[in-house]
C-alpha positions in Angstrom: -5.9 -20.7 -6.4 -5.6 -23.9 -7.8 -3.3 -26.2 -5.5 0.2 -27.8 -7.2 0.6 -31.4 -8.1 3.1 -32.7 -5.5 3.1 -35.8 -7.9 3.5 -34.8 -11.3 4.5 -38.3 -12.7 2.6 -41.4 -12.3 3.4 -44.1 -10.3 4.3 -46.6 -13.2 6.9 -43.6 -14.5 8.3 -43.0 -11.3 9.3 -46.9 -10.9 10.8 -46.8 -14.7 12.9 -43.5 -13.4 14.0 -45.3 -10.1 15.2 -48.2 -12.0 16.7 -46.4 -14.7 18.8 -43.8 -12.5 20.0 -46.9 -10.3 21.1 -48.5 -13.3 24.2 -45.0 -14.1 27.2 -44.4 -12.7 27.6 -41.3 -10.0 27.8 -38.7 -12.5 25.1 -40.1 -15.1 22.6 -40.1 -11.9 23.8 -36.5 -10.9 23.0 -35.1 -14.7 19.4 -37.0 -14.7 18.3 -35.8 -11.3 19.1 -32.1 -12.3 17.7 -32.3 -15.8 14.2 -34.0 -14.3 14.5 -31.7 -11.4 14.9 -28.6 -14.1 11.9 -29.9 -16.4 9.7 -29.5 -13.6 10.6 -26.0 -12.6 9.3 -24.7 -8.9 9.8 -27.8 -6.3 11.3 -29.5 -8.7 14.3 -30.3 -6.8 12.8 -31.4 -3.7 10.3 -33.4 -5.7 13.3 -35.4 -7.7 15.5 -35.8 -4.6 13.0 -37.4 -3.0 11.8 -39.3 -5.4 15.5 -40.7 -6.4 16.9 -40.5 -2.7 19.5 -38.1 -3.4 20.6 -35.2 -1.8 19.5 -31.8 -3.2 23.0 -30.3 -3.2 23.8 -33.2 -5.4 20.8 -31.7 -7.8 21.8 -28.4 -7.2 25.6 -28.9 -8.1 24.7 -30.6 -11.1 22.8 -27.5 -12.4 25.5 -25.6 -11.6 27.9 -27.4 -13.8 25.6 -27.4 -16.7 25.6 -23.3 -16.2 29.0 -23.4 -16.8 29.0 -25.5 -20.2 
């Protein structure tokens, strides 16, 4: 069984997401967390919240409201 990727992006592409989430207000950075965190599918969450420092309820609450659009 082949083992996942607990990095999917690179490490140049992870500094250009940091600096571009810490650049948008609250609700911009909620809406980009959940969108990377929904491109990557299974651990996707965990992987994003991690990677931006924010909360996965945050990530999770953001899908949520996009559900509901």
């Amino acid at each position: 069984m082949e083992e996942q990727i607990k990095y999917p992006y690179s490490a140049k592409t992870e500094r250009w997401m940091k600096m571009f989430y810490e650049n948008l207000n609250e609700k911009d950075r909620r809406h980009y967390a959940a969108i990377e965190a929904h491109k990557l599918d299974h651990g996707g969450i965990t992987y994003i919240s991690e990677l931006l420092n924010c909360a996965r309820s945050t990530i999770h609450d953001a899908l949520e409201e996009f559900k509901k659009k």
